[in-house]
C-alpha positions as CSV (number, residue, x, y, z in Angstrom):
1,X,16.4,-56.0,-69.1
2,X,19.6,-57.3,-70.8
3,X,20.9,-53.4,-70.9
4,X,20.2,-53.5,-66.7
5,X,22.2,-57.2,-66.7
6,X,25.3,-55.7,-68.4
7,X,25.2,-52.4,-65.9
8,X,24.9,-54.3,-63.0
9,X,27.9,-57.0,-64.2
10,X,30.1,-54.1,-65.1
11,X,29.5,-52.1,-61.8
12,X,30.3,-55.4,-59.9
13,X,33.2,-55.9,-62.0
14,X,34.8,-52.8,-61.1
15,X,34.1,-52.9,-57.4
16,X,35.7,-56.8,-57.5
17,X,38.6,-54.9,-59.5
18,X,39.1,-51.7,-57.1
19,X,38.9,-54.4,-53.8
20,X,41.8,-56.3,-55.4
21,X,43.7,-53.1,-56.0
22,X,43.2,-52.2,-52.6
23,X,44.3,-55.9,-50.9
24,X,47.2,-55.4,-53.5
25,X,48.4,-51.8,-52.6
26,X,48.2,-52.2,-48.6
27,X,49.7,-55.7,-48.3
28,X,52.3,-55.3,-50.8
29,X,53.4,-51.5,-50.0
30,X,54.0,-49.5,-46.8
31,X,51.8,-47.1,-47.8
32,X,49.8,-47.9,-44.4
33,X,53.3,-47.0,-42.6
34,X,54.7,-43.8,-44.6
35,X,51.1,-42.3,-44.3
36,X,49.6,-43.4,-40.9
37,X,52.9,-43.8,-38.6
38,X,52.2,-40.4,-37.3
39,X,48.6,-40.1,-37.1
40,X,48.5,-43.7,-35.3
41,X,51.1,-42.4,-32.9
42,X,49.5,-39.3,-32.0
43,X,46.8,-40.4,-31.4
44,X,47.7,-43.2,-29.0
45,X,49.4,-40.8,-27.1
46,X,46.2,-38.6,-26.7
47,X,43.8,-41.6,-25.8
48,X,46.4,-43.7,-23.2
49,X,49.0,-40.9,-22.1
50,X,51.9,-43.1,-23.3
51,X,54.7,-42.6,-26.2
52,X,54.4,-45.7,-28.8
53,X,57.1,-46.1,-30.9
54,X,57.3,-49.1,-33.5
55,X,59.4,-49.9,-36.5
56,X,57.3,-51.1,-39.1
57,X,53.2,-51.6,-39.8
58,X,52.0,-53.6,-42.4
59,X,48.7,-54.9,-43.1
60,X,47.2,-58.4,-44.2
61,X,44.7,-59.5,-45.4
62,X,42.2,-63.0,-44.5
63,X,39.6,-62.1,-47.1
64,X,37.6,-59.0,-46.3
65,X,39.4,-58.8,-42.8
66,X,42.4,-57.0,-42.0
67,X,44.9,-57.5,-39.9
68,X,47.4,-54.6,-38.8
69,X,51.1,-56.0,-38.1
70,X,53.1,-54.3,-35.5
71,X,57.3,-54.9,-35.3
72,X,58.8,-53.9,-32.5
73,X,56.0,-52.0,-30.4
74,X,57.3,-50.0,-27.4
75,X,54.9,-48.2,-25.1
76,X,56.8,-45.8,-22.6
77,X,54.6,-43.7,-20.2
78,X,54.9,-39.8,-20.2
79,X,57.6,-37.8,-18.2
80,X,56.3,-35.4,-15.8
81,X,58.3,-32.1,-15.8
């Protein structure tokens, strides 16, 4: 039983320790904006016909709940040629 005790504080200890790291990396970096820019962009553009463009993306954090922080959104609707 004490064997099972340990296990189960060690497991939770490294989940509490890898959710920190997370909160850590994404508020603190822009690792959200270097690796999703693109992806988000595109696939704006596919769902709503229109070209987004923004400068930055940063997310927060209010316990478990993020928050994604736009700067400078612009939404411009497709050119017909």
């Amino acid at each position: 039983m004490r064997k099972i005790l340990l296990y189960l504080s060690n497991i939770i200890g490294i989940l509490l320790f890898l959710s920190f790291t997370l909160v850590v990396i994404t508020e603190n970096t822009d690792v959200i904006f270097k690796y999703y820019k693109d992806d988000i962009k595109s696939e704006f553009k596919t769902r709503t016909n229109l070209n987004l463009n923004f400068d930055s993306l940063s997310l927060k954090w209010n316990g478990l709940n993020p928050s994604i922080i736009i700067n400078n959104l612009n939404l411009n609707s497709q050119e017909k040629k």
